[in-house]
mmCIF file of the C-alpha atoms, coordinates in Angstrom:
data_MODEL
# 
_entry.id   MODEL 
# 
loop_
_atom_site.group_PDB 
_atom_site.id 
_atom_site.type_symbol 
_atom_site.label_atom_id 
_atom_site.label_alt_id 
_atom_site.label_comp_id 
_atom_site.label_asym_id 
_atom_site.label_entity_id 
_atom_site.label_seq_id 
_atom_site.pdbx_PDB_ins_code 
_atom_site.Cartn_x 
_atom_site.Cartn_y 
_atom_site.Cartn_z 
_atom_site.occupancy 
_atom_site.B_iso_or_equiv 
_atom_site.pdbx_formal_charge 
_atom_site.auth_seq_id 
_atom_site.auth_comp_id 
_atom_site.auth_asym_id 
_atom_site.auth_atom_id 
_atom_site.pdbx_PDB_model_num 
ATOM 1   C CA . UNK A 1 1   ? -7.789  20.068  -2.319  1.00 0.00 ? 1   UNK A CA 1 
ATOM 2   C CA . UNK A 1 2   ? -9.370  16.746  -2.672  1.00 0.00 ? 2   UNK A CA 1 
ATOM 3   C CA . UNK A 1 3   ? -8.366  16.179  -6.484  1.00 0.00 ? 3   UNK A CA 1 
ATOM 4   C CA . UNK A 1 4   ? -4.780  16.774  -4.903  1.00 0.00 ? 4   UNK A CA 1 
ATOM 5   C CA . UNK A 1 5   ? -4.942  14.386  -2.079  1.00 0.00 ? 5   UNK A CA 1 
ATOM 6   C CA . UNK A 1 6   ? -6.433  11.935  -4.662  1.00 0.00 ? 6   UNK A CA 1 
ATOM 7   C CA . UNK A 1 7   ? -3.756  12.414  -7.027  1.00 0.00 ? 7   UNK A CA 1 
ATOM 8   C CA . UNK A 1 8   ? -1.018  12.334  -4.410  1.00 0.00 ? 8   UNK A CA 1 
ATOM 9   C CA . UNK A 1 9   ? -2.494  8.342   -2.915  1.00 0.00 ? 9   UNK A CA 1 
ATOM 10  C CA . UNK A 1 10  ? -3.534  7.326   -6.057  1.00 0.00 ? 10  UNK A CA 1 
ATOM 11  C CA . UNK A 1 11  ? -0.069  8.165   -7.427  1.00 0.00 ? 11  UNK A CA 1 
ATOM 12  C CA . UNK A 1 12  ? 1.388   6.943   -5.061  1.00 0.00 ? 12  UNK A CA 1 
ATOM 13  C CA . UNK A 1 13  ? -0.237  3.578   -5.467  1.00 0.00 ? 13  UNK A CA 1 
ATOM 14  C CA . UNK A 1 14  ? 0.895   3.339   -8.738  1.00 0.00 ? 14  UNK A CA 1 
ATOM 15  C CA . UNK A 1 15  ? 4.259   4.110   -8.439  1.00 0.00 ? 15  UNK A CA 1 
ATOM 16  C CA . UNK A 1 16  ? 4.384   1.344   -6.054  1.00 0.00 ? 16  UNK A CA 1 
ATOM 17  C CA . UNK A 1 17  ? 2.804   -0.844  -8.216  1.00 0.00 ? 17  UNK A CA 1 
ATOM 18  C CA . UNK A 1 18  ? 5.053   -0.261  -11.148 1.00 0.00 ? 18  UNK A CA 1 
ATOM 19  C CA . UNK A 1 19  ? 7.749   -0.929  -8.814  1.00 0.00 ? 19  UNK A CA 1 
ATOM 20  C CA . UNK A 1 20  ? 6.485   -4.439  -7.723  1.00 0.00 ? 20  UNK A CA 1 
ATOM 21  C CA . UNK A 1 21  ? 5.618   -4.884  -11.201 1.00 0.00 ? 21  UNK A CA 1 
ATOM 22  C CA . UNK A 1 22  ? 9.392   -4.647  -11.944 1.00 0.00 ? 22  UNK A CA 1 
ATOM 23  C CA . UNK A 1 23  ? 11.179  -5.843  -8.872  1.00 0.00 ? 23  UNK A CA 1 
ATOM 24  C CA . UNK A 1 24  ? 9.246   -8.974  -8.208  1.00 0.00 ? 24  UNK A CA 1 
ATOM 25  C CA . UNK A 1 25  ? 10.943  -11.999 -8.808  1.00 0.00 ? 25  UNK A CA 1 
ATOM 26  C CA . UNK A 1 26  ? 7.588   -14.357 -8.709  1.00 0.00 ? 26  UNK A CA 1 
ATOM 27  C CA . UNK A 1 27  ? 5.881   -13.582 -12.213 1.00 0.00 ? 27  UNK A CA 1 
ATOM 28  C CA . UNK A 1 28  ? 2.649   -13.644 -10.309 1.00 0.00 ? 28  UNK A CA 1 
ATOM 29  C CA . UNK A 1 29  ? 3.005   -10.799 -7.849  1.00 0.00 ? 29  UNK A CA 1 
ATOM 30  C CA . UNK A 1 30  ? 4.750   -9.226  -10.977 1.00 0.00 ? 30  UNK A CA 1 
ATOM 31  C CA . UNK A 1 31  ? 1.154   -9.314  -12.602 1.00 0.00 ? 31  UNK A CA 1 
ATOM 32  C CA . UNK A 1 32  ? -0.565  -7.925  -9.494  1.00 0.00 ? 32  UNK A CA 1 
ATOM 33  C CA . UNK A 1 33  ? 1.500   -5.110  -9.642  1.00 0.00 ? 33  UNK A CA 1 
ATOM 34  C CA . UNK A 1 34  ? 0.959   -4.358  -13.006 1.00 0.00 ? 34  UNK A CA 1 
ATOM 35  C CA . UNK A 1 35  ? -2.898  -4.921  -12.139 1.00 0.00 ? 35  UNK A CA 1 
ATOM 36  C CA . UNK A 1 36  ? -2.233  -2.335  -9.228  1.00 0.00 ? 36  UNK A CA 1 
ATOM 37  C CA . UNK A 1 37  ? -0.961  -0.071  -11.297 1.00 0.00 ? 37  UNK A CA 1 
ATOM 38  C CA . UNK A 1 38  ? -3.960  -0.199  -13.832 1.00 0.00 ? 38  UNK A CA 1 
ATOM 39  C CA . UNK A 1 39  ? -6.477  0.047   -11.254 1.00 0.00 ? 39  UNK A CA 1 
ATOM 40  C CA . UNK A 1 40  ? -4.744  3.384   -10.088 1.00 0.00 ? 40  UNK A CA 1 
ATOM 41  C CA . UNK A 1 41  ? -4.920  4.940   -13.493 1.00 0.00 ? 41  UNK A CA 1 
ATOM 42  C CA . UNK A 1 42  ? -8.629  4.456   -13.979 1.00 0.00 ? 42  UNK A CA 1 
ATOM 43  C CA . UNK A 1 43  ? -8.850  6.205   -10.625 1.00 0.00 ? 43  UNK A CA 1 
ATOM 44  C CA . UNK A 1 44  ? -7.476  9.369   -12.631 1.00 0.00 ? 44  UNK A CA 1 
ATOM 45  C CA . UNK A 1 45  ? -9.625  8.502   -15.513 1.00 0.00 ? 45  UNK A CA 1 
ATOM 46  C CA . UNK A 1 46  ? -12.588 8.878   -13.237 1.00 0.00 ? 46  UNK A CA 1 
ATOM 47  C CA . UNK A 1 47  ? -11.152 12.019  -11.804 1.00 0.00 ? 47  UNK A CA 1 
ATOM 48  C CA . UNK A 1 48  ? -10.646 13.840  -15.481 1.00 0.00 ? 48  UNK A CA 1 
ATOM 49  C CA . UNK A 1 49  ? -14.229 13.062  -16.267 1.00 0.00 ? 49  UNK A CA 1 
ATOM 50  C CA . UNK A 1 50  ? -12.971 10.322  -18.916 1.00 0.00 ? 50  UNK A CA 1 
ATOM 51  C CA . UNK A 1 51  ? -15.617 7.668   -17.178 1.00 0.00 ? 51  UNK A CA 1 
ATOM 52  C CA . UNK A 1 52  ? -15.458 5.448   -20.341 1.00 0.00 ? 52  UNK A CA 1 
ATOM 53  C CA . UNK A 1 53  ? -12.265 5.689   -20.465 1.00 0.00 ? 53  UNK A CA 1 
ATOM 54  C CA . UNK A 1 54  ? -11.798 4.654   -16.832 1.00 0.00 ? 54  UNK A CA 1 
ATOM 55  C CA . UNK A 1 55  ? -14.614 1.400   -17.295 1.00 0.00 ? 55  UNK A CA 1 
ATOM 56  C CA . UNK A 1 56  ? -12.474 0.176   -20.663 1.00 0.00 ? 56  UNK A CA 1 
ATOM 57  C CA . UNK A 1 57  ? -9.422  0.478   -18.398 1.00 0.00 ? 57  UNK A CA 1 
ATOM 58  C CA . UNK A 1 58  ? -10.827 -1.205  -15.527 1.00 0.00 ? 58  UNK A CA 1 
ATOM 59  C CA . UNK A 1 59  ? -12.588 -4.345  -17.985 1.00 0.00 ? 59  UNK A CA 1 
ATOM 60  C CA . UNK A 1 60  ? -9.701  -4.700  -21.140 1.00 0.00 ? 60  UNK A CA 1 
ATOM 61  C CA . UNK A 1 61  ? -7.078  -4.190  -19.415 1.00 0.00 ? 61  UNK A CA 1 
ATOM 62  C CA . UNK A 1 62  ? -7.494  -4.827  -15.592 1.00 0.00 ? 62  UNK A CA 1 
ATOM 63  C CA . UNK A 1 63  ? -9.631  -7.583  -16.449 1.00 0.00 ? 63  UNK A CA 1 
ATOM 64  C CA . UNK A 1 64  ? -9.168  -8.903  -20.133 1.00 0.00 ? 64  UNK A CA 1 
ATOM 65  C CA . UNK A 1 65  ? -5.229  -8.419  -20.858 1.00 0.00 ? 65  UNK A CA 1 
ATOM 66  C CA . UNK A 1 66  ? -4.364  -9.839  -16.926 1.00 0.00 ? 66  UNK A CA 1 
ATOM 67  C CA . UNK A 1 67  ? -6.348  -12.848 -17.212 1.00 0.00 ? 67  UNK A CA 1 
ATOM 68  C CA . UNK A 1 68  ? -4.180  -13.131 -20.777 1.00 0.00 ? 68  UNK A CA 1 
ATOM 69  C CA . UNK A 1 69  ? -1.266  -12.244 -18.781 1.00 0.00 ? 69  UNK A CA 1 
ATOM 70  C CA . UNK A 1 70  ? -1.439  -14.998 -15.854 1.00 0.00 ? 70  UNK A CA 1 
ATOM 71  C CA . UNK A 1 71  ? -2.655  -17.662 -18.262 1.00 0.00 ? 71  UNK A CA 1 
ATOM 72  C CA . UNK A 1 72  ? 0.370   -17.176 -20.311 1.00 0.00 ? 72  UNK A CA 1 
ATOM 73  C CA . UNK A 1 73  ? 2.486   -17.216 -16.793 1.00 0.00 ? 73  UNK A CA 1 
ATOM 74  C CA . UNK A 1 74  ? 0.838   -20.645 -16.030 1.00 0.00 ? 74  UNK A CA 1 
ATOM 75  C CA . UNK A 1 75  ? 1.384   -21.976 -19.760 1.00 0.00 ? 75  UNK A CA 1 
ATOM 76  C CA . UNK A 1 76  ? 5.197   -21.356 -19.446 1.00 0.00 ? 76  UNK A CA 1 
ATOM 77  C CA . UNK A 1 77  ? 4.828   -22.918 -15.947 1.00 0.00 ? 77  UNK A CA 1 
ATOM 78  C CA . UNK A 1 78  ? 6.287   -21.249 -12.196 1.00 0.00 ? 78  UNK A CA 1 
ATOM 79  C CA . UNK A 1 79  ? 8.065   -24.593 -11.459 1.00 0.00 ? 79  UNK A CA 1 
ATOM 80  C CA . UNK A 1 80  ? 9.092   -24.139 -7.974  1.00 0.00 ? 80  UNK A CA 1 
ATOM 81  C CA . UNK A 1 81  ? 6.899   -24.405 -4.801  1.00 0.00 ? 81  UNK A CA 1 
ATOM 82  C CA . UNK A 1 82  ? 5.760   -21.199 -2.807  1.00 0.00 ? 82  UNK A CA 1 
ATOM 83  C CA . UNK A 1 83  ? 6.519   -21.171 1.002   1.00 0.00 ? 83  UNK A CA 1 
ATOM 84  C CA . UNK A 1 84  ? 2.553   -20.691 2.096   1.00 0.00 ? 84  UNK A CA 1 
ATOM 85  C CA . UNK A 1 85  ? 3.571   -19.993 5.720   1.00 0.00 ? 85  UNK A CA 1 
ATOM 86  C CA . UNK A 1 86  ? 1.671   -16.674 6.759   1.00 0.00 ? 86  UNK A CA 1 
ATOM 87  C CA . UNK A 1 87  ? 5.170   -14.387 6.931   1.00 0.00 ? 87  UNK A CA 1 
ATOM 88  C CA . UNK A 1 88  ? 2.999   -10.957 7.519   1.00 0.00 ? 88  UNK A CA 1 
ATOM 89  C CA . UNK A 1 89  ? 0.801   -11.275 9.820   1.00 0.00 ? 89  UNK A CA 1 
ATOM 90  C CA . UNK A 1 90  ? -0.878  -7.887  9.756   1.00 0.00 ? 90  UNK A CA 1 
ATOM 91  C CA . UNK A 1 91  ? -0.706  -7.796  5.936   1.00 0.00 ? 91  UNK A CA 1 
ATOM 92  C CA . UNK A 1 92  ? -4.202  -9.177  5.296   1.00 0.00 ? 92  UNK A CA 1 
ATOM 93  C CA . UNK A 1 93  ? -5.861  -6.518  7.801   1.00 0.00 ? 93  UNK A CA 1 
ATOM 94  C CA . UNK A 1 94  ? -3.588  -3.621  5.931   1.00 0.00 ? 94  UNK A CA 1 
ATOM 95  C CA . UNK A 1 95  ? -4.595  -4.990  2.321   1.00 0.00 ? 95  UNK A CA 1 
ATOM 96  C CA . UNK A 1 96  ? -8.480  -5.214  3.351   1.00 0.00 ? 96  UNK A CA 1 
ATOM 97  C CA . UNK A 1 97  ? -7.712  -1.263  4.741   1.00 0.00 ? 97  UNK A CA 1 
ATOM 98  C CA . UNK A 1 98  ? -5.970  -0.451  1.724   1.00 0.00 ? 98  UNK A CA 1 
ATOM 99  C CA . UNK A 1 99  ? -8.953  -1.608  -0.384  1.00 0.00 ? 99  UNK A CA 1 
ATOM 100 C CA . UNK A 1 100 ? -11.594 0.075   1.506   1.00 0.00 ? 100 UNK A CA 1 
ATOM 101 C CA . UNK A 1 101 ? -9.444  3.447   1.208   1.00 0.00 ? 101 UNK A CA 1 
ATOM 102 C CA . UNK A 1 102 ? -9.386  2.593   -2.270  1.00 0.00 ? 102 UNK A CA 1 
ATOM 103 C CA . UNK A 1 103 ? -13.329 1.969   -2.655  1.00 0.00 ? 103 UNK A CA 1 
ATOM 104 C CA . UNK A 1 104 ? -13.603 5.057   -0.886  1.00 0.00 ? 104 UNK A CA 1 
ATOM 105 C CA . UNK A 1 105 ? -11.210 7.387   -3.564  1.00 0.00 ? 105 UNK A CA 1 
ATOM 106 C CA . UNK A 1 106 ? -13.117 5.665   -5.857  1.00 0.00 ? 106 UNK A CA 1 
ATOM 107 C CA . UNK A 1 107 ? -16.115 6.893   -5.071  1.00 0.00 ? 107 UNK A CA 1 
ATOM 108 C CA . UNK A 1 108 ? -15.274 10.600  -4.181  1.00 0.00 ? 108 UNK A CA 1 
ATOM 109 C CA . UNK A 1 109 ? -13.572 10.829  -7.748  1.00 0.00 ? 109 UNK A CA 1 
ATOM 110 C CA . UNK A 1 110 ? -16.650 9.609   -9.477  1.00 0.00 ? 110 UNK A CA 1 
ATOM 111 C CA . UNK A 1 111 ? -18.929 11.421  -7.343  1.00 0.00 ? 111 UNK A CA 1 
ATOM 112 C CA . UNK A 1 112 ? -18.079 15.041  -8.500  1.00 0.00 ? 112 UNK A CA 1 
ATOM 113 C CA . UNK A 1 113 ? -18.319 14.520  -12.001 1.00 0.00 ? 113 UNK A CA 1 
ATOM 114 C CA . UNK A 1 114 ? -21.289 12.357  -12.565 1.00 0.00 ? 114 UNK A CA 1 
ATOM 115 C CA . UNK A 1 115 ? -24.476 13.576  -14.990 1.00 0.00 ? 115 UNK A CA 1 
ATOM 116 C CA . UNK A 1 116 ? -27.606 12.489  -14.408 1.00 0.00 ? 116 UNK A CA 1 
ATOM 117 C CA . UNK A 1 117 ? -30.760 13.250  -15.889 1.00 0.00 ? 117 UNK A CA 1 
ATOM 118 C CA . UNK A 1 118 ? -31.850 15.137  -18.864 1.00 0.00 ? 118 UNK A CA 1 
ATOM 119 C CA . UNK A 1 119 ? -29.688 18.256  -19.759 1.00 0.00 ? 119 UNK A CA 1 
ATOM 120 C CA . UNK A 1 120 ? -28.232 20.916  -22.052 1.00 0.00 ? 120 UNK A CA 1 
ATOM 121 C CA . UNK A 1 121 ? -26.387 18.567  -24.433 1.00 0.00 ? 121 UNK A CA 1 
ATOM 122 C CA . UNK A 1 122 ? -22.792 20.466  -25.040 1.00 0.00 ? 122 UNK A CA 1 
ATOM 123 C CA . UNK A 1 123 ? -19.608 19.563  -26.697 1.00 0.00 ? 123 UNK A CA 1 
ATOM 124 C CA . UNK A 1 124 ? -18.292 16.029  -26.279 1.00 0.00 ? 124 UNK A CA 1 
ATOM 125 C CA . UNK A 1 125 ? -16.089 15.837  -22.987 1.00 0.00 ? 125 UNK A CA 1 
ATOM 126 C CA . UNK A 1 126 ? -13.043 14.088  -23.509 1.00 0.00 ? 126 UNK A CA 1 
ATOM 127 C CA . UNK A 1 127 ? -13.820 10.901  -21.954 1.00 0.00 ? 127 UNK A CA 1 
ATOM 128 C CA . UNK A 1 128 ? -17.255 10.166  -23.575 1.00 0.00 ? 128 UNK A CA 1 
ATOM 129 C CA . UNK A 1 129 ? -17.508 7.413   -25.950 1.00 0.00 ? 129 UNK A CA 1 
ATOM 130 C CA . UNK A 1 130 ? -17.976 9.665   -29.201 1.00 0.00 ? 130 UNK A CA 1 
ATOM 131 C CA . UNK A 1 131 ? -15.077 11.554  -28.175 1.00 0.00 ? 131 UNK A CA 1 
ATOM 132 C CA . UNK A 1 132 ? -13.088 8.600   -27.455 1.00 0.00 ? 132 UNK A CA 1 
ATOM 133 C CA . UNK A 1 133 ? -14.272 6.618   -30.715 1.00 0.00 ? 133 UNK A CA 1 
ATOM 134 C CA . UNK A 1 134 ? -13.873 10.030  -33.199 1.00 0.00 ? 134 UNK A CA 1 
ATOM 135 C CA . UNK A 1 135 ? -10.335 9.612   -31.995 1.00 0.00 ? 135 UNK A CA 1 
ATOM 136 C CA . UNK A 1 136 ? -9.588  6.083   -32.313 1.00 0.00 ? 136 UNK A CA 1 
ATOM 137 C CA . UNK A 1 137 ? -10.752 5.722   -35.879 1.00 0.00 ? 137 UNK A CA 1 
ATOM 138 C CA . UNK A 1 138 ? -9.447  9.422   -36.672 1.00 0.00 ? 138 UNK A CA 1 
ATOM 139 C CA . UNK A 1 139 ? -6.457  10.091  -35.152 1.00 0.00 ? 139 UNK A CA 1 
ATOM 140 C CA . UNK A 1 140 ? -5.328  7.124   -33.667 1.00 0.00 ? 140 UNK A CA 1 
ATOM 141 C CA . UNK A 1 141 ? -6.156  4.492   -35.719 1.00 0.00 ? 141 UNK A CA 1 
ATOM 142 C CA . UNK A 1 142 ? -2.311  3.166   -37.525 1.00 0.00 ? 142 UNK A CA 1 
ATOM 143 C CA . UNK A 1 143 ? -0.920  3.226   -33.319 1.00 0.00 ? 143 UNK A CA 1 
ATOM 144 C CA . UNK A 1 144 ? -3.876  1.491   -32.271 1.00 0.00 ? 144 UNK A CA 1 
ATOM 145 C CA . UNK A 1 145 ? -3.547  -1.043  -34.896 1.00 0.00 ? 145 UNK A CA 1 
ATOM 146 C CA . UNK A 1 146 ? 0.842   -1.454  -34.467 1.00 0.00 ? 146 UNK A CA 1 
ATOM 147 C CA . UNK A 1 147 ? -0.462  -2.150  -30.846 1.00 0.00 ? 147 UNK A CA 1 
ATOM 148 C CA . UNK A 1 148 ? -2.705  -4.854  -31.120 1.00 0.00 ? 148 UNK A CA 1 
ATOM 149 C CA . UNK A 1 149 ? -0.360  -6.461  -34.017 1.00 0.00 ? 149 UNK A CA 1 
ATOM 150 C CA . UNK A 1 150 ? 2.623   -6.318  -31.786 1.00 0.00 ? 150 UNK A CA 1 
ATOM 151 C CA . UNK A 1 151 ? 0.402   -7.751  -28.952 1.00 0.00 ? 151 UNK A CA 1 
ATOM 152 C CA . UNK A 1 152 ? -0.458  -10.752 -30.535 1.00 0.00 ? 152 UNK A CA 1 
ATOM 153 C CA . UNK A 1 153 ? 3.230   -11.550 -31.953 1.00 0.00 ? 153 UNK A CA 1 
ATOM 154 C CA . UNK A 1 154 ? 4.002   -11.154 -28.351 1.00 0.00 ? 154 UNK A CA 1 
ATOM 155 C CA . UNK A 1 155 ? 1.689   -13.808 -27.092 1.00 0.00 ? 155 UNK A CA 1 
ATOM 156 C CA . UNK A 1 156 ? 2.398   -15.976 -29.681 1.00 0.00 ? 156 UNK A CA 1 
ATOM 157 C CA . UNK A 1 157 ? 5.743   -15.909 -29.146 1.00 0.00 ? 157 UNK A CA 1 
ATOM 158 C CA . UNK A 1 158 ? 5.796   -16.507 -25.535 1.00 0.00 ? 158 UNK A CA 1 
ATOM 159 C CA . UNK A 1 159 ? 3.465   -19.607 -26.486 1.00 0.00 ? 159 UNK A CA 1 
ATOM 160 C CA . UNK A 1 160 ? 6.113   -20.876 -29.010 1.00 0.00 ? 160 UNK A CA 1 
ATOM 161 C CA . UNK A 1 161 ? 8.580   -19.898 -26.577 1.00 0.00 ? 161 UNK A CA 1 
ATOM 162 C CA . UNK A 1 162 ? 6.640   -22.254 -24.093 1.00 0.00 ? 162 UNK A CA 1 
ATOM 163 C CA . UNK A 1 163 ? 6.248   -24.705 -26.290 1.00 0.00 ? 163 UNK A CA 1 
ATOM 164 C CA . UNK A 1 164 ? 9.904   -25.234 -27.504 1.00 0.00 ? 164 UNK A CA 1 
ATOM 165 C CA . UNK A 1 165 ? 10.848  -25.520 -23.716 1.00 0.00 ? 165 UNK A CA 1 
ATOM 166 C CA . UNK A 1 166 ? 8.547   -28.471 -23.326 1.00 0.00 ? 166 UNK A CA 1 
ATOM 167 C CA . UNK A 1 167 ? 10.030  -30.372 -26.537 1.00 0.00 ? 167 UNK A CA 1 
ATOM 168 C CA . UNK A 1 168 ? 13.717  -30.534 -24.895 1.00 0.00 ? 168 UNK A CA 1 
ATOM 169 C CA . UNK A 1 169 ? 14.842  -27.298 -24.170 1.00 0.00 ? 169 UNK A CA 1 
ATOM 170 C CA . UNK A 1 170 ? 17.535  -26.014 -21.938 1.00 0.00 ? 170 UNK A CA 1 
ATOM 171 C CA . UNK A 1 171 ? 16.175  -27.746 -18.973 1.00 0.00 ? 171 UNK A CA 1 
ATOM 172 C CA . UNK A 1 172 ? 16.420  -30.764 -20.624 1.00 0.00 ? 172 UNK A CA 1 
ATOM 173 C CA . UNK A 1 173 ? 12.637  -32.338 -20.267 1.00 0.00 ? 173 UNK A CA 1 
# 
């Protein structure tokens, strides 16, 4: 019952964030969305026992790739000013809710499938890192390779892009 109520929040949370992600017209609450969305799937990393998994999520991705993400944002430049006027008032008190609920699913998911101490040494499970790295240099080694090509053409092409803007571009700077 509590893997469902997980799944159904957590979900939930990252439906909405792929929705902000794609319906926000500031490129920086676009990236907080996607970041949203991130943190929701290593929730149900955690919760399929794929704890590695869930940590590379949370540090690459969450961490790594959106830190990539906004500087690129800032390189091409958000030209207009933001209205800083506090429009929501409750929404600070709701976020600061939101992340304790979060904290909280957090640490129910993790808390079920946790191994400590010394023990009958089975099988791999699916999210330890032997599993995950007999994979990755087995099975998926040509996709994870097209994927980390095509994201550096990508960044280098919205740096070019950036950079032909600056010499005289459309907006005519």
């Amino acid at each position: 019952m509590l893997e469902l109520v997980l799944f159904v929040v957590f979900g939930a949370t990252a439906l909405y964030g792929a929705v902000a992600m794609v319906m926000a017209r500031n490129p920086i609450y676009s990236a907080l969305g996607l970041m949203l969305t991130m943190f929701s799937l290593a929730v149900f990393y955690v919760s399929n026992a794929g704890h590695f998994v869930a940590v590379v999520q949370v540090i690459v991705y969450a961490g790594a790739v959106m830190t990539l993400f906004l500087f690129v944002i800032m390189l091409i430049g958000v030209d207009k000013a933001e209205d800083r006027s506090e429009s929501l008032p409750l929404q600070r008190p709701l976020v600061l809710s939101l992340l304790v609920l979060f904290a909280a699913g957090v640490l129910v998911a993790g808390s079920r499938a946790w191994f400590t101490g010394l023990g009958s040494v089975g099988p791999p499970i699916n999210g330890t890192i032997e599993a995950v790295g007999e994979r990755l240099f087995d099975t998926w080694l040509l996709p994870f390779e097209v994927t980390a090509l095509l994201l550096i053409v990508a960044a280098a092409g919205t740096i070019a892009l950036a950079m032909f803007r600056r010499d005289g571009g459309e907006d005519g700077s």
